[in-house]
mmCIF file of the N, C-alpha and C atoms, coordinates in Angstrom:
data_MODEL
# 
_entry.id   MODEL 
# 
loop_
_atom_site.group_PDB 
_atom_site.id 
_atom_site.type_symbol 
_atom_site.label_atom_id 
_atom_site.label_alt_id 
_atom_site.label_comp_id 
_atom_site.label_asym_id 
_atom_site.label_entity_id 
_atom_site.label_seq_id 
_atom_site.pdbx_PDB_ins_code 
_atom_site.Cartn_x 
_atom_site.Cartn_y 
_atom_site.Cartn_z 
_atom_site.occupancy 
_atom_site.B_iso_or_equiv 
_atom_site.pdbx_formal_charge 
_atom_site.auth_seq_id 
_atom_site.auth_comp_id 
_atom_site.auth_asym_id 
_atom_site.auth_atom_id 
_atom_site.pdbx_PDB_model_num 
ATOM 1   N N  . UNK A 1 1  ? 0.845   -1.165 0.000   1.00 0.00 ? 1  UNK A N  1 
ATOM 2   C CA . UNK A 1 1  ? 0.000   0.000  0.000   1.00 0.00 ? 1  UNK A CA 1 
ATOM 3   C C  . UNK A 1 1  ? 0.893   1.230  0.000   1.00 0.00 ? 1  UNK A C  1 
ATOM 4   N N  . UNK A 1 2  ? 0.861   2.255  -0.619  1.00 0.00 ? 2  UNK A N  1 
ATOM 5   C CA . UNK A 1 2  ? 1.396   3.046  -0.971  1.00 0.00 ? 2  UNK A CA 1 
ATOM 6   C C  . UNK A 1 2  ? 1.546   3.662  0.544   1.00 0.00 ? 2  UNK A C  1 
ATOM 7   N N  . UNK A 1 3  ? 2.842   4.366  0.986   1.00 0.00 ? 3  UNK A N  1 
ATOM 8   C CA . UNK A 1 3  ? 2.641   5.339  2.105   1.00 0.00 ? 3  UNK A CA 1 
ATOM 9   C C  . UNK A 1 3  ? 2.894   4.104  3.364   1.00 0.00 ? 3  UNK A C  1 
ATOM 10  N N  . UNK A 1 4  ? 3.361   2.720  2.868   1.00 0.00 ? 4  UNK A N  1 
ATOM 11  C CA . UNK A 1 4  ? 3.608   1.932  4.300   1.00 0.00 ? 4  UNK A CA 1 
ATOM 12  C C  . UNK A 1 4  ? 4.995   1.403  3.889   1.00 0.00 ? 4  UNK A C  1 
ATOM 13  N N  . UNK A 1 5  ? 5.950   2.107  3.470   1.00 0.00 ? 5  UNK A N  1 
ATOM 14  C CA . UNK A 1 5  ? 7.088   1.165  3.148   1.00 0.00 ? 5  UNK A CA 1 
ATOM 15  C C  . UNK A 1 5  ? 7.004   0.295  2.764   1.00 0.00 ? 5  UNK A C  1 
ATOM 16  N N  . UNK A 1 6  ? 6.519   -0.635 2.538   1.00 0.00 ? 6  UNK A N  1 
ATOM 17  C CA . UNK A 1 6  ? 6.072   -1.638 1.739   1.00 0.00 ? 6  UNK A CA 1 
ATOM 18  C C  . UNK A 1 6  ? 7.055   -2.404 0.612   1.00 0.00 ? 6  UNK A C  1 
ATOM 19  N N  . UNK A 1 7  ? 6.822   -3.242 -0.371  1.00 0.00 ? 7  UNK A N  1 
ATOM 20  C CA . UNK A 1 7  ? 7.819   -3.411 -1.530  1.00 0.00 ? 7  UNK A CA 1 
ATOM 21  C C  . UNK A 1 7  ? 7.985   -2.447 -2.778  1.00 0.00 ? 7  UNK A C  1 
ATOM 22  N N  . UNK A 1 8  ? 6.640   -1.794 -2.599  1.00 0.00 ? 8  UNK A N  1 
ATOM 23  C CA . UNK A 1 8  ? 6.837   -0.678 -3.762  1.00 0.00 ? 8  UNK A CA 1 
ATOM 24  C C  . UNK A 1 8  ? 7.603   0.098  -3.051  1.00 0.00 ? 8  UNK A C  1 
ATOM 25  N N  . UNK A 1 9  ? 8.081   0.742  -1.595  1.00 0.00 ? 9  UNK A N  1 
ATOM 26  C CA . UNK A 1 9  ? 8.590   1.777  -1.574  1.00 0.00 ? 9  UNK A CA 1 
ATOM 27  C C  . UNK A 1 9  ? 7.824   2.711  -1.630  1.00 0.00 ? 9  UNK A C  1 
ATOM 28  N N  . UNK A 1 10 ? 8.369   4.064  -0.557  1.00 0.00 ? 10 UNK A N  1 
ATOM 29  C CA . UNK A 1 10 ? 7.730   5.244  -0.891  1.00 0.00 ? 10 UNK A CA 1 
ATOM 30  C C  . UNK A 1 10 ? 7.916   6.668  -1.789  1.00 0.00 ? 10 UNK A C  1 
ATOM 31  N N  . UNK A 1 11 ? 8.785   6.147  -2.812  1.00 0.00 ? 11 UNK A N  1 
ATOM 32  C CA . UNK A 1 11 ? 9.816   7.064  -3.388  1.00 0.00 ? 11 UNK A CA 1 
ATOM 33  C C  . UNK A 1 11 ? 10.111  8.087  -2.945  1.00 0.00 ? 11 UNK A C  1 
ATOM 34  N N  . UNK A 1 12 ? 10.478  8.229  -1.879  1.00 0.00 ? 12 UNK A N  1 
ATOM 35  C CA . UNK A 1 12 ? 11.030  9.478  -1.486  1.00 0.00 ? 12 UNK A CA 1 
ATOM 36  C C  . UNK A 1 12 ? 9.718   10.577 -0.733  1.00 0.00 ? 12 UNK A C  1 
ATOM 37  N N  . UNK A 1 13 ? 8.893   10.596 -0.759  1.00 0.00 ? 13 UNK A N  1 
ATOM 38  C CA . UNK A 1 13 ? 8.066   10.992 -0.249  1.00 0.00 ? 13 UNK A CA 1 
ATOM 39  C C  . UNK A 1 13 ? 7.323   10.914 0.825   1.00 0.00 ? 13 UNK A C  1 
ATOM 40  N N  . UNK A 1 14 ? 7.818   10.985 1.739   1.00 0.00 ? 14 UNK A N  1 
ATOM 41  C CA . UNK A 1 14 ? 8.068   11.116 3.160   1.00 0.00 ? 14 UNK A CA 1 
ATOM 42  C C  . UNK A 1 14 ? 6.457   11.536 3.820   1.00 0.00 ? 14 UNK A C  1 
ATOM 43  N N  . UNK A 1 15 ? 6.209   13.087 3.285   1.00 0.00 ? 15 UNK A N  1 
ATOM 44  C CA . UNK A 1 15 ? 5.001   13.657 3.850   1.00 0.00 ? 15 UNK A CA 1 
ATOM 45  C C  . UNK A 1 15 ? 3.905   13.264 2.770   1.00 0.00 ? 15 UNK A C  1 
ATOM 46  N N  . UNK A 1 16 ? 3.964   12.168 1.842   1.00 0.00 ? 16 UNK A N  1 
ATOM 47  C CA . UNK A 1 16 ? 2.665   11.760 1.116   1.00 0.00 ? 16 UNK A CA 1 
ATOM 48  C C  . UNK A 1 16 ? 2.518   10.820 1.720   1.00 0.00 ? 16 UNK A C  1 
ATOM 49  N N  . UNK A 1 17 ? 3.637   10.024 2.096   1.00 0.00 ? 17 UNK A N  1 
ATOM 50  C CA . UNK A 1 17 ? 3.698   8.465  2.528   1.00 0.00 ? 17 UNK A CA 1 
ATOM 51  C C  . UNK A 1 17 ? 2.897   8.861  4.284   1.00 0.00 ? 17 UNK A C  1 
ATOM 52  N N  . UNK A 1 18 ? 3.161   9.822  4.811   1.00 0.00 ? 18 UNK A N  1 
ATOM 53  C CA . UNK A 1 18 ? 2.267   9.955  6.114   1.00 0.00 ? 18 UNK A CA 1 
ATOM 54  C C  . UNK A 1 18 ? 1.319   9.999  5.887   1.00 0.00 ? 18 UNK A C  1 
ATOM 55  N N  . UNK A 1 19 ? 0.715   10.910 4.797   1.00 0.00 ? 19 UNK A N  1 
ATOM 56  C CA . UNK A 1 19 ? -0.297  11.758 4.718   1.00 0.00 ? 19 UNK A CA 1 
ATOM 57  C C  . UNK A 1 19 ? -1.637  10.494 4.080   1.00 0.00 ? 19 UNK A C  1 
ATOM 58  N N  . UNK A 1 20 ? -1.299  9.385  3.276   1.00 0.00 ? 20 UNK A N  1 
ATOM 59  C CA . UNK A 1 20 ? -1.623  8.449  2.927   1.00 0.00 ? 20 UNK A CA 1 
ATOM 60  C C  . UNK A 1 20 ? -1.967  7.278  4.026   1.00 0.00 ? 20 UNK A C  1 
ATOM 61  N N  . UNK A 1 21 ? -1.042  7.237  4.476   1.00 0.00 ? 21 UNK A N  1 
ATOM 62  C CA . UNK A 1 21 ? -1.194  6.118  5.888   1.00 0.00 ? 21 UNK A CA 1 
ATOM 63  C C  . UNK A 1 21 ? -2.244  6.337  6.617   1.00 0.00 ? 21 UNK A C  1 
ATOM 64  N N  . UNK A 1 22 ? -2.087  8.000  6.931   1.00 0.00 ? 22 UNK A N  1 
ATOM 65  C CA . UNK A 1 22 ? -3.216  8.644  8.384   1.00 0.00 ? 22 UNK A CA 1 
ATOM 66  C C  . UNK A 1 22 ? -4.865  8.603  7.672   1.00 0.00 ? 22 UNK A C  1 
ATOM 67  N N  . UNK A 1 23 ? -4.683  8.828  6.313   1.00 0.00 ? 23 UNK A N  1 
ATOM 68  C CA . UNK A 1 23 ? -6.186  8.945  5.547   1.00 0.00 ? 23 UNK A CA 1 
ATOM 69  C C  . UNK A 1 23 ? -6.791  7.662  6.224   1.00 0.00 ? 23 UNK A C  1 
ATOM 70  N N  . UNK A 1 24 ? -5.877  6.413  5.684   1.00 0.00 ? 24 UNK A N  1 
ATOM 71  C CA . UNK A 1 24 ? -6.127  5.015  5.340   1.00 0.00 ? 24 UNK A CA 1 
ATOM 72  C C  . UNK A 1 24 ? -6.593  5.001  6.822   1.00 0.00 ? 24 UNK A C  1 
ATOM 73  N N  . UNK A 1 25 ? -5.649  4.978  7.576   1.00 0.00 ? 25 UNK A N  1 
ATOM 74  C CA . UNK A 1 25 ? -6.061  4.492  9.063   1.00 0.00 ? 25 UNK A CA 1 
ATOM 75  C C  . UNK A 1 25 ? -7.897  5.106  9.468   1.00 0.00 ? 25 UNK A C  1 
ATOM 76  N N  . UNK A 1 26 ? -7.670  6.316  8.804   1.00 0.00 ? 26 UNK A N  1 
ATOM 77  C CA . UNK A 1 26 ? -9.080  7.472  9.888   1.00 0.00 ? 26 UNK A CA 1 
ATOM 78  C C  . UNK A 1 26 ? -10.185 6.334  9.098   1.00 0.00 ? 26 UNK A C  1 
ATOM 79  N N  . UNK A 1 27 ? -10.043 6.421  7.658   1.00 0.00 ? 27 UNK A N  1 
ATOM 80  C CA . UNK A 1 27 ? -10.958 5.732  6.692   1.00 0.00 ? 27 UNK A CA 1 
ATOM 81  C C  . UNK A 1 27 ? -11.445 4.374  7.466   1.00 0.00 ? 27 UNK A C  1 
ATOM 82  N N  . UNK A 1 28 ? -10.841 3.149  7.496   1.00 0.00 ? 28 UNK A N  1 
ATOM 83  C CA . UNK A 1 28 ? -10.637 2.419  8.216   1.00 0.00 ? 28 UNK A CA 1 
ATOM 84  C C  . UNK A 1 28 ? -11.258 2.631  9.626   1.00 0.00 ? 28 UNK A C  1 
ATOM 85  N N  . UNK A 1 29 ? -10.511 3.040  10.304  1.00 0.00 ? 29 UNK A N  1 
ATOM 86  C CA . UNK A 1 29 ? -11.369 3.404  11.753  1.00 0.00 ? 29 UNK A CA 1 
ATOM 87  C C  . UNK A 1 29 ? -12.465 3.830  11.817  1.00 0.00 ? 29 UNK A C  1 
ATOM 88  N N  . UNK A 1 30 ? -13.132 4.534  10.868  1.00 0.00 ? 30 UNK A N  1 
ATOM 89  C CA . UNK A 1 30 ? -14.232 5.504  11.284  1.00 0.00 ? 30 UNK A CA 1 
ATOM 90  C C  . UNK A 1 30 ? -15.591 4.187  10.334  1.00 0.00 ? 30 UNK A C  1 
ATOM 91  N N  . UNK A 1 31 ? -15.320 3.259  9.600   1.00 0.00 ? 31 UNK A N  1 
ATOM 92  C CA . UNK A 1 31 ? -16.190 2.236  8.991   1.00 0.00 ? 31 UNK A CA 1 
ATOM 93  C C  . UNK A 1 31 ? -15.853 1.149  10.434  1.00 0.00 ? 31 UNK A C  1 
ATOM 94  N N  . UNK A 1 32 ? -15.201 0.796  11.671  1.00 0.00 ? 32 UNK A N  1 
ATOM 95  C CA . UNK A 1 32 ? -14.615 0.136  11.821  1.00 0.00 ? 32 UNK A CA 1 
ATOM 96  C C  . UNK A 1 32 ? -15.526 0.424  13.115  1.00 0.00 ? 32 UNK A C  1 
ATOM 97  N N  . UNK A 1 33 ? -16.057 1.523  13.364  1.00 0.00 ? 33 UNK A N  1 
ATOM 98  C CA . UNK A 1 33 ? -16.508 1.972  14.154  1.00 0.00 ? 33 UNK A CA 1 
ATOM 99  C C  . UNK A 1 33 ? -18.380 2.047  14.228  1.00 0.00 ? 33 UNK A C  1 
ATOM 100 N N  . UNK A 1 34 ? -18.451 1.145  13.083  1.00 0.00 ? 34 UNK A N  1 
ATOM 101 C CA . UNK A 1 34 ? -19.989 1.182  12.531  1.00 0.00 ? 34 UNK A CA 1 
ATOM 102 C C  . UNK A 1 34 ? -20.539 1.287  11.386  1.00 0.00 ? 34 UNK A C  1 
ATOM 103 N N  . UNK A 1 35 ? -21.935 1.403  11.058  1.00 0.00 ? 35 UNK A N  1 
ATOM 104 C CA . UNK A 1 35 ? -22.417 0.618  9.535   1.00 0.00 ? 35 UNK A CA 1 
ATOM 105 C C  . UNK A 1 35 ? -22.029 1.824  8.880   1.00 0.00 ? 35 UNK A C  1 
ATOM 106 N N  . UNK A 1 36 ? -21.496 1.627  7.841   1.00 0.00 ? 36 UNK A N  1 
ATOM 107 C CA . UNK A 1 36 ? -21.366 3.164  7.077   1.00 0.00 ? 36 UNK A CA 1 
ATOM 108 C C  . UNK A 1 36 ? -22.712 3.388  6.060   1.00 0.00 ? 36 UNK A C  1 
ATOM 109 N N  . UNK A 1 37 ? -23.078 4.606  6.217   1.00 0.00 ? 37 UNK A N  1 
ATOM 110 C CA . UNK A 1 37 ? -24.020 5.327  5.074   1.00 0.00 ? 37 UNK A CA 1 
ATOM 111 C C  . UNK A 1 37 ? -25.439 4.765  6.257   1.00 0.00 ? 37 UNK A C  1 
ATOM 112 N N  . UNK A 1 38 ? -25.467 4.824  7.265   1.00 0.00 ? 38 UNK A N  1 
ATOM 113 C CA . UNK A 1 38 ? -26.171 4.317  8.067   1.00 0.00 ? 38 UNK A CA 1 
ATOM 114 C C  . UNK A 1 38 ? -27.407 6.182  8.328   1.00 0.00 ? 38 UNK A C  1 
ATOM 115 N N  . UNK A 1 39 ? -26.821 7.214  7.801   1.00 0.00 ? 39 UNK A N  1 
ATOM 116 C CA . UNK A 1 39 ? -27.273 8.130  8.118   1.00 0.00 ? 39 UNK A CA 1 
ATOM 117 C C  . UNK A 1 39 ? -27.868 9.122  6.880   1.00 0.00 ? 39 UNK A C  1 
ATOM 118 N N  . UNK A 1 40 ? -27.370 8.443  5.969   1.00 0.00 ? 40 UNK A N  1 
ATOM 119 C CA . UNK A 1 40 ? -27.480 8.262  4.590   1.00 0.00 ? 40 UNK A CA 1 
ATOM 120 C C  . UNK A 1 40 ? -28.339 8.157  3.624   1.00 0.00 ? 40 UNK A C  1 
ATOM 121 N N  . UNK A 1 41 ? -29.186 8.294  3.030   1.00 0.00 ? 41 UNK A N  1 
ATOM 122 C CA . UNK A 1 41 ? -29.950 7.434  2.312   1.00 0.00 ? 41 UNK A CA 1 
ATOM 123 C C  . UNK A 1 41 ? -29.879 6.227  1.400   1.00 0.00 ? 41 UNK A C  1 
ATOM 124 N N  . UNK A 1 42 ? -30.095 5.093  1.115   1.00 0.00 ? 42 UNK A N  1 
ATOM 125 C CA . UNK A 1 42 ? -29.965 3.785  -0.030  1.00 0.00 ? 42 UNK A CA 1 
ATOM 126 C C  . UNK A 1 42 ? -29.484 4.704  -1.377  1.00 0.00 ? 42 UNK A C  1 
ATOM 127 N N  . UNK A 1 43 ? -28.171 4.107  -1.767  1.00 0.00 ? 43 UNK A N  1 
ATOM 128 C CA . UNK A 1 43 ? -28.619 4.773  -3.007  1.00 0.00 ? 43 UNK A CA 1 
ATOM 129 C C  . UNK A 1 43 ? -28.908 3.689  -4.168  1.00 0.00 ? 43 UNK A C  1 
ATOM 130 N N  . UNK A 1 44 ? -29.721 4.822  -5.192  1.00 0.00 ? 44 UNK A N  1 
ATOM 131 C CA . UNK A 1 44 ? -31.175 4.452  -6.153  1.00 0.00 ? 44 UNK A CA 1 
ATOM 132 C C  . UNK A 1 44 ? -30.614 3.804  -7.063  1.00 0.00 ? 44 UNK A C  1 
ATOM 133 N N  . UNK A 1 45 ? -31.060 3.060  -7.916  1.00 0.00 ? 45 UNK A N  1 
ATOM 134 C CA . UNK A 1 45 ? -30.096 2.566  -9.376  1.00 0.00 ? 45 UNK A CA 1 
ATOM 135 C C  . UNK A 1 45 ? -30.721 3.333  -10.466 1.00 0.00 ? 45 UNK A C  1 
ATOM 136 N N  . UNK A 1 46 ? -30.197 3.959  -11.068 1.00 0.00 ? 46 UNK A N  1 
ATOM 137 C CA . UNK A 1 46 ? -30.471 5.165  -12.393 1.00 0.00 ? 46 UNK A CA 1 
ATOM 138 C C  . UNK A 1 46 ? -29.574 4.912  -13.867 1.00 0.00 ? 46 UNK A C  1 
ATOM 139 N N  . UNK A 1 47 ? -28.845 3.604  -13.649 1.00 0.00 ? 47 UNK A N  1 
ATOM 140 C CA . UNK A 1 47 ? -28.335 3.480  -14.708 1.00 0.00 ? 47 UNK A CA 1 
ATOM 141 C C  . UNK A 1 47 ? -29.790 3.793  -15.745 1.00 0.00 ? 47 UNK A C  1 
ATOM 142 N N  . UNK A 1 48 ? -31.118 3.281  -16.063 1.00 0.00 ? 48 UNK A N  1 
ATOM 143 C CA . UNK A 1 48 ? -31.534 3.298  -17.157 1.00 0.00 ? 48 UNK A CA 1 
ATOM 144 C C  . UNK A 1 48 ? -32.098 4.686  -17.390 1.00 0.00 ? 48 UNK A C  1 
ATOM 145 N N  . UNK A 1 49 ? -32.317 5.332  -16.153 1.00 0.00 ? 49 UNK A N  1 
ATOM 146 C CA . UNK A 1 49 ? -32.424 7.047  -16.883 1.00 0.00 ? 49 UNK A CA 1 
ATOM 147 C C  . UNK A 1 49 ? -31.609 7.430  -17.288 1.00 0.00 ? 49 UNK A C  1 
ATOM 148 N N  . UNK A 1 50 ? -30.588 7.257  -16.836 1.00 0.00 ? 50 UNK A N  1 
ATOM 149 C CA . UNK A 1 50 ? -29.026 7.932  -17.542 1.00 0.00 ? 50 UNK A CA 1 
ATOM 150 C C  . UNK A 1 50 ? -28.155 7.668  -18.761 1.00 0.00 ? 50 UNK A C  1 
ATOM 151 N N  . UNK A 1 51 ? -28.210 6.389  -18.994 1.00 0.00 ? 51 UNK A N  1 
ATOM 152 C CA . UNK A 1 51 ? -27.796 5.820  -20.060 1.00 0.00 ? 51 UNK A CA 1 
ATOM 153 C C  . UNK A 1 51 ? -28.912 5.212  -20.887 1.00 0.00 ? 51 UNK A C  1 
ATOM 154 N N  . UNK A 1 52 ? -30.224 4.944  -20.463 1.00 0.00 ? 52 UNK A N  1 
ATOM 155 C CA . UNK A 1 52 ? -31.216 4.851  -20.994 1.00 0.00 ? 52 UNK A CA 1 
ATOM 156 C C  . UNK A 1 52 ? -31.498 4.550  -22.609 1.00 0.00 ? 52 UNK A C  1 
# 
């Protein structure tokens, strides 16, 4: 995963490779923490109005 040292490496990018990690983690934690879109509404299927 990009931003964990990993085998790809972070090429040199130090404050993306944080800045990537901390997203991942909050992202992670905050679904981790309960149903997501729970506050949300369903969303609709519109493929056939749209592409119709």
């Amino acid at each position: 995963m990009a931003g964990t040292h990993d085998d790809w490496g972070d090429h040199g990018w130090t404050p993306a490779g944080a800045f990537v990690t901390r997203a991942t983690e909050n992202l992670l934690t905050a679904f981790a923490r309960g149903p997501a879109g729970r506050t949300l509404p369903a969303p609709q299927d519109n493929v056939a109005a749209v592409y119709g």
